[in-house]
TORTOR-531149 format. One record per atom (N, C-alpha, C, O): z, x, y. Coordinates in steps of 0.02 Angstrom, whole numbers, plus 50000, padded with zeros to 5 digits. Example, Ala and Ser with C-alpha at 12.3 -4.5 7.8 and 13.67 -1.06 7.14 Angstrom:
<atoms>
503905066049716503905061549775503905066049835504235071249834503545064249888503575068449947503945064550002504025067050057
</atoms>
This chain:
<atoms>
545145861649843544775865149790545275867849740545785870149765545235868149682545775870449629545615876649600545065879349595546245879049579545905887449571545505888949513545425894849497545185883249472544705884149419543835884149447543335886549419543895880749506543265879249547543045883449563542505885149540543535888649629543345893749655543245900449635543175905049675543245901149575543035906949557542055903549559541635904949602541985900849522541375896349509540875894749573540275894049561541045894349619540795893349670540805897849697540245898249723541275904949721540925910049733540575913149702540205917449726540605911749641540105916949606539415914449612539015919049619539185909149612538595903149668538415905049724537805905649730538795906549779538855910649830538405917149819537865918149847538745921749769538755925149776538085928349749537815933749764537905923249704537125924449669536575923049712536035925849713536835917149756536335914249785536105920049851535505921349859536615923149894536485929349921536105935149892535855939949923536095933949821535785941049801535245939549788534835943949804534985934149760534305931049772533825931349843533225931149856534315931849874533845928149952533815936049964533285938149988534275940249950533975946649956533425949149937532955950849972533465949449874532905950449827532085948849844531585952349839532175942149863531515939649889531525942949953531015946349954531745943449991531845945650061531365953150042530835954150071531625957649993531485964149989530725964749954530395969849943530605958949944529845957149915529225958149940529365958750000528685958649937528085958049971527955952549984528285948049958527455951350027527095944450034526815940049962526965934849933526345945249952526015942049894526465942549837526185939949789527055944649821527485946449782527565937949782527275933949745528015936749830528325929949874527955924249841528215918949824527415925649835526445922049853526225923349773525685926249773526405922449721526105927149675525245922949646524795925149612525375914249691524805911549664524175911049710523685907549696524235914049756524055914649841523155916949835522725915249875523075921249772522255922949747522075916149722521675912549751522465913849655521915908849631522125902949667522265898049632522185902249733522155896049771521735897249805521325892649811521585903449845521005907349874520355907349828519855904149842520395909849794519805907849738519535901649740518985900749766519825897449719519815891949704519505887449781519115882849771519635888749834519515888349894518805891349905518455888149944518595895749882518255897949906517615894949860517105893549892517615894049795517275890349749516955886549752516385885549729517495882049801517415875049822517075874549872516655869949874517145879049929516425877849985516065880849962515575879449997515885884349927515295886449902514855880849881514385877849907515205880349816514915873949793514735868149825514255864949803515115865849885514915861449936514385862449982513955858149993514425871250026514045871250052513285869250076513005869150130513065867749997512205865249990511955856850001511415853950008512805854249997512845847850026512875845850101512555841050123513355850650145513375849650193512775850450223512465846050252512565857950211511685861050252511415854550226511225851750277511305850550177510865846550167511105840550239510695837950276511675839850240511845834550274511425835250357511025831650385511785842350377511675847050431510875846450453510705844750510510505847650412509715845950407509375840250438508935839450480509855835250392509435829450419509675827450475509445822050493510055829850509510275828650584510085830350620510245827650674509605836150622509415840850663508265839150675507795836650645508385842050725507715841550749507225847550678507545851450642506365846850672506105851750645506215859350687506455863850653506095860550741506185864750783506885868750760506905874850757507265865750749507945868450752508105870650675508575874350659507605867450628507845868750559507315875750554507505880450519506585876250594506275882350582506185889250619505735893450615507075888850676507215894550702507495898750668507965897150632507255904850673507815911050655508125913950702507845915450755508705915250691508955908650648509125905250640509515904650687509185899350598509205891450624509965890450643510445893750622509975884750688510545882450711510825880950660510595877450616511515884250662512165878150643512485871150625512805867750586512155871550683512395863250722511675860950758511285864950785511575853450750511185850350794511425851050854512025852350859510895850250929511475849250981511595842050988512015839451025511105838350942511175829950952510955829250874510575831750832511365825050881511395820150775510735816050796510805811150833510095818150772509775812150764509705808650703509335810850659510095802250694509925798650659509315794750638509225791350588509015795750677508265793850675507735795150634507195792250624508125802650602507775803650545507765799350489507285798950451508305796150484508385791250437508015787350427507665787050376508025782050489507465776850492507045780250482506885778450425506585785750498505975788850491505605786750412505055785250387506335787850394506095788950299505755782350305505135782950304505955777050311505625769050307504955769350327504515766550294504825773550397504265769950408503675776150372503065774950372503865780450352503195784850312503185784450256502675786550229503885780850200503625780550133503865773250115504105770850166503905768550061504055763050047504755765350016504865764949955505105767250050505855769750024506175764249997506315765149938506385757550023506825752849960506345750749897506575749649841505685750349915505115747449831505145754049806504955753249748505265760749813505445769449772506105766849751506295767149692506445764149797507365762949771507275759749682507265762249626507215752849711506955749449655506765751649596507135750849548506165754849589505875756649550506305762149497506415762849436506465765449563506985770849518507625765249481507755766049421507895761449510508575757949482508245754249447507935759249430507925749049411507565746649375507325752449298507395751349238507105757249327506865761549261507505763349247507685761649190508125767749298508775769449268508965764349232509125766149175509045755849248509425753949220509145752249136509505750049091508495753949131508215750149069508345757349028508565756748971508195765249056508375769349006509185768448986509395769848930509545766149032510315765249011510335762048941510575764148888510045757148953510275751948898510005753248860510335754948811509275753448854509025757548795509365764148748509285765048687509705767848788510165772648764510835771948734511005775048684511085769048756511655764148740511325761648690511305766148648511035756548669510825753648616510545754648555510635751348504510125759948565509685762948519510035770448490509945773748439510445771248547510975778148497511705777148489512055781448463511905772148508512695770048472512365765048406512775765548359511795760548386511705760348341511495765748287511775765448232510965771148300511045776748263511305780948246511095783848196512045783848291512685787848278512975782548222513315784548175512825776248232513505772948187513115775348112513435778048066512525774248111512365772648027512245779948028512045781347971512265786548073512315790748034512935794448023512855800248004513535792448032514125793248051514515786648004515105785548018514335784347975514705778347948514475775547875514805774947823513605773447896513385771347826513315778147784513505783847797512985775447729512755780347661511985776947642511955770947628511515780047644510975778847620510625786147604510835791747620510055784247570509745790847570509225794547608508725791947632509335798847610509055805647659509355804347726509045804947779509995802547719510285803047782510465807947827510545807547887510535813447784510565821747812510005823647829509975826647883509295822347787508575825347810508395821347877508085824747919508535814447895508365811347934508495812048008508095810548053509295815248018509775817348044509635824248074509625825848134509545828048023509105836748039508445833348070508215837848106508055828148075507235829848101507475827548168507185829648218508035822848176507995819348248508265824948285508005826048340508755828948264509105838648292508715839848310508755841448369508085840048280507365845548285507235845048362507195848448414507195838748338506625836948420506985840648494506675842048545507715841548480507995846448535507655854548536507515858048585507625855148504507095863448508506335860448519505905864848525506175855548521505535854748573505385855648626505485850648662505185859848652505235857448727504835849548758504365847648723504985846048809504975839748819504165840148842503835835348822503785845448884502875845948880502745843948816502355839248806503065847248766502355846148712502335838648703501835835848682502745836248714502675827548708502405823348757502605817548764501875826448800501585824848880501055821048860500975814948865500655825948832499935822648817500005817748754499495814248754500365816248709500445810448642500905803348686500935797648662501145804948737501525799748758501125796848808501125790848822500775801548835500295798048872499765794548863499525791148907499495795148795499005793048802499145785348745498735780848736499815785648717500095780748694500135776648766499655772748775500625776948819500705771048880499975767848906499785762248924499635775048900499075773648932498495767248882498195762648910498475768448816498395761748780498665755248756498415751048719499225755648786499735749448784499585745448863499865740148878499015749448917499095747748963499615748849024499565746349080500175753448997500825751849040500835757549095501375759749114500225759749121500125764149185500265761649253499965756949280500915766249286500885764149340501335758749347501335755449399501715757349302502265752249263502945754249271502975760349263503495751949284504215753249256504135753149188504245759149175504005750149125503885749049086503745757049045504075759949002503195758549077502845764849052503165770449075503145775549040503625770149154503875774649156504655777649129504925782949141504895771149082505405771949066505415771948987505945773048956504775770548952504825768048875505045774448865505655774348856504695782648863504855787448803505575790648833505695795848803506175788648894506865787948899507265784048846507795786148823507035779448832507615772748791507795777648741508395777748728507405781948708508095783648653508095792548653507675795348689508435795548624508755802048647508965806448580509465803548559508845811348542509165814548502509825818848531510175821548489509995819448599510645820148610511025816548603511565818548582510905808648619511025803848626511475801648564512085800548561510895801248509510985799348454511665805848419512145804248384511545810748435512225815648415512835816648439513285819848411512855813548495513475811848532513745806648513514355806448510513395801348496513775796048484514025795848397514515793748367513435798748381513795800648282514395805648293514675805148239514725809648327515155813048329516015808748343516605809248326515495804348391516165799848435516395794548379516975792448379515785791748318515925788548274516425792548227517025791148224516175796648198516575802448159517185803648183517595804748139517445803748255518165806448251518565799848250519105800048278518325793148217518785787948228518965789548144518625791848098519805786748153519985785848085519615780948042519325775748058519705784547966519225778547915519725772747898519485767547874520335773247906520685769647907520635760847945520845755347928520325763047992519825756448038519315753748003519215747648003518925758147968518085754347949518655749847865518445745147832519245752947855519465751247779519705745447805519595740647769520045743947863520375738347869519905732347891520055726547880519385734047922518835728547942518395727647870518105722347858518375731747837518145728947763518255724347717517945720147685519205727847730519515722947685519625713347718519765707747698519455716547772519485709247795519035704147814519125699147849518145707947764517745704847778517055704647816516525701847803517295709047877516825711547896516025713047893515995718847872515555711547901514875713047883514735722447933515065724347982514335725047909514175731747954514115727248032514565727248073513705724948038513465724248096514235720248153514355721448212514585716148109515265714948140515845721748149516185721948200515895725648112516235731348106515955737348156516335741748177515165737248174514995740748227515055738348282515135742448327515035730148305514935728448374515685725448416515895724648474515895724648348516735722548371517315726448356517835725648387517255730548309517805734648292517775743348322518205745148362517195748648296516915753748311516855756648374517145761448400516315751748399515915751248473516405750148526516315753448577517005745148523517215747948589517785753048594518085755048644517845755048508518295760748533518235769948573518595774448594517435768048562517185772448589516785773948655516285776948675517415769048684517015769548764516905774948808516515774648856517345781148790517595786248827516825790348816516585792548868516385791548742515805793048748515215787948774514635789948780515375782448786514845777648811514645779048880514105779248908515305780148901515275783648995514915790248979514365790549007515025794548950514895800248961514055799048952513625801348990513965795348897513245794848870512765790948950512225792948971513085786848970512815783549037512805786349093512385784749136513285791249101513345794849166512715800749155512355802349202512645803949082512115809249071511475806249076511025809149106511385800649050510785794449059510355791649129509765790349139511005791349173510985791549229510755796249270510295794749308510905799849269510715808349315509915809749260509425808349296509785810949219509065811349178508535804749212508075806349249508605800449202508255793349232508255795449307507725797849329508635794849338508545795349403508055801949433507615802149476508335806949392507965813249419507555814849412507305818849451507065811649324506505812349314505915811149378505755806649417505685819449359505035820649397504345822349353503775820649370504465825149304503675827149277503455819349233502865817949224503805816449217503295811549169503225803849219502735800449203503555801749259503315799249294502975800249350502935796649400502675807049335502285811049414501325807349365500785805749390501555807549298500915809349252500845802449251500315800949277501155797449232501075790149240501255785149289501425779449272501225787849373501185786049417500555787249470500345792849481500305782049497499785786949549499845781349621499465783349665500155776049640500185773349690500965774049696501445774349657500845774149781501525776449813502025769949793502585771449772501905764549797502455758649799502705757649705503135753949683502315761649672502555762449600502835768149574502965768849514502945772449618503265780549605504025776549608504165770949630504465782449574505105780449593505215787849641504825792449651505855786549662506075793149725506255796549702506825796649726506235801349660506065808149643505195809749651504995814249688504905806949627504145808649629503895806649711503485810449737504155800749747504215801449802504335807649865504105809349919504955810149809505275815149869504785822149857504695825549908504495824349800504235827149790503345826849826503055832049838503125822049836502535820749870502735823949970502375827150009503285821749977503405821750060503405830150076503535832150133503255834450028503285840650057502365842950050502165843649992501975843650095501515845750116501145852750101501425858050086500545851850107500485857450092500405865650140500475871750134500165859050196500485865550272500875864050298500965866450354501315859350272502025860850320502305851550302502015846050304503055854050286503735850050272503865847350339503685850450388504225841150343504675839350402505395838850334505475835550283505705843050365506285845250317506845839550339507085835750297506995839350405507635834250421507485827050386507905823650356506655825150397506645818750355506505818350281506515812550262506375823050228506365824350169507255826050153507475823350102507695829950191508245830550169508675822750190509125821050152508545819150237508785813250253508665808250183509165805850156507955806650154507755803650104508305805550041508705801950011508145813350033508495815649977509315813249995509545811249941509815812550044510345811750036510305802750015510615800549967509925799050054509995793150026509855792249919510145789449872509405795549926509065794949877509905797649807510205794549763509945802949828510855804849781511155802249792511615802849752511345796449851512085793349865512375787949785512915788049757511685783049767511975779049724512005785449658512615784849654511865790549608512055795049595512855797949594513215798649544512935798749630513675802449684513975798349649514185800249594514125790349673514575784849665514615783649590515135781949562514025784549556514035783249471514635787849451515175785549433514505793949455514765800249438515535801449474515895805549445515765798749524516355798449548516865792849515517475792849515516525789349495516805782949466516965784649387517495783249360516325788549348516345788949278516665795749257516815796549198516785802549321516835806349305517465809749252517485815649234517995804149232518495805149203518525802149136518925803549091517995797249135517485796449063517155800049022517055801248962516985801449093516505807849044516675815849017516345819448980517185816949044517585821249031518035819548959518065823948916518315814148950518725811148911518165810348843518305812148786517555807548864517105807348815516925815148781516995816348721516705819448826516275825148779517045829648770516975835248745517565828248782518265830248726518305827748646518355831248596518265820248652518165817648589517565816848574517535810848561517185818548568516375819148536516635828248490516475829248431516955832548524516875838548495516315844348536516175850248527516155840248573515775844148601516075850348678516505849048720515635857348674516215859048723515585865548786515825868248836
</atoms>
């Protein structure tokens, strides 16, 4: 070691001892200073879980055991049986169906009918594009009843009762819809719509090839929100449904509770099947959709 080193290295030494003191002379949580918001954060989190598990917990368990006080914990035996149960008292895969069939047609309808109307109100110039724009806003301070009885009695003269058709037409398009996606249009540079101009472009080429897929990050978000609304709808396909093999499973799950008395393990068994494809949408898109309602502006 040369005598330029060792000064240098004890003094390393010598810091590093006074450190380990220091902490030494510390508190725990001193030591720990992030030790709450990991606890927090912990604790948040089963919370928030908890209503999943009891749901899980439920359908495992006998009725007996879900209507003691107070109720078990734990099954003492997993019956899975509840499961199958669901099959044989309601038409659970023709409810599946029905529901994925109407989700998938409000999807596309949404997708379609409001990334074309964000673009032209976010892009073109025509007139009363601002008044047109303010009436479709409006319809968000509606509440969604007052549109019960005019929509109904529209499906109901088109024939489409009791229909996927009917239960999905007044979903396809959305005044959220339509404002999310004019926002997501708006934050693209104009510098894009100038260069697809200059090169020819027609609107309808400049929306479906240039625009449209740069805005995928709101397309997820718009599909994943599309998704969870379609699927969960209960009041308007409760009003234009009346046979069990044409309900979808929300209006399903809603029928299985009685009026003197629930079998809870097999209504919560249904309900977990019934959220699983849900879950998987939303696990898959959930970093879309996050990414999306950043760039939309929305918060």
């Amino acid at each position: 070691m040369s005598e330029h080193t060792a000064p240098s290295v004890l003094r390393h030494t010598a810091r590093s001892a006074r450190n380990r003191r220091r902490r030494q002379e510390l508190g725990f949580f001193q030591r720990h200073p992030h030790i709450f918001v990991h606890a927090a954060l912990i604790t948040g989190g089963f919370v928030m879980a908890f209503p999943f598990l009891w749901q899980l917990i439920v359908s495992l368990s006998t009725q007996a055991e879900v209507t003691n006080v107070p109720p078990s914990l734990w099954p003492e035996v997993l019956r899975w049986e509840n499961y199958a149960l669901v099959f044989d008292r309601v038409p659970f895969l023709r409810q599946f169906g029905v529901s994925a069939v109407v989700t998938i047609i409000t999807v596309v309808g949404q997708i379609g009918f409001c990334s074309m109307a964000g673009f032209a109100f976010a892009r073109m110039h025509f007139w009363g594009r601002g008044i047109i724009f303010a009436g479709i806003l409006s319809i968000l301070m509606v509440p969604t009843q007052a549109f019960l009885i005019p929509q109904f009695e529209i499906v109901q003269s088109l024939g489409l009762m009791n229909t996927v058709w009917g239960i999905a037409a007044p979903g396809v398009f959305s005044a959220f819809g339509t404002f999310l996606m004019r926002q997501a249009f708006l934050a693209l540079p104009g510098e894009i719509e100038e260069a697809a101009r200059l090169d020819g472009a027609s609107p309808w080429q400049m929306f479906w090839r240039v625009m449209l897929p740069l805005t995928k990050p709101s397309l997820s978000a718009l599909t994943i929100i599309t998704v969870l609304f379609a699927w969960n709808s209960l009041l308007w396909p409760l009003v234009v449904t009346t046979e069990a093999s044409r309900m979808p499973l929300a209006v399903s799950l809603a029928t299985m509770q009685g009026q003197h008395g629930t079998e809870y393990p097999m209504l919560m068994a249904a309900a977990l099947m019934a959220m699983a494809p849900v879950l998987v949408v939303f696990i898959v898109l959930q970093r879309r959709v996050v990414e999306g309602l950043a760039h939309s502006g929305l918060k």
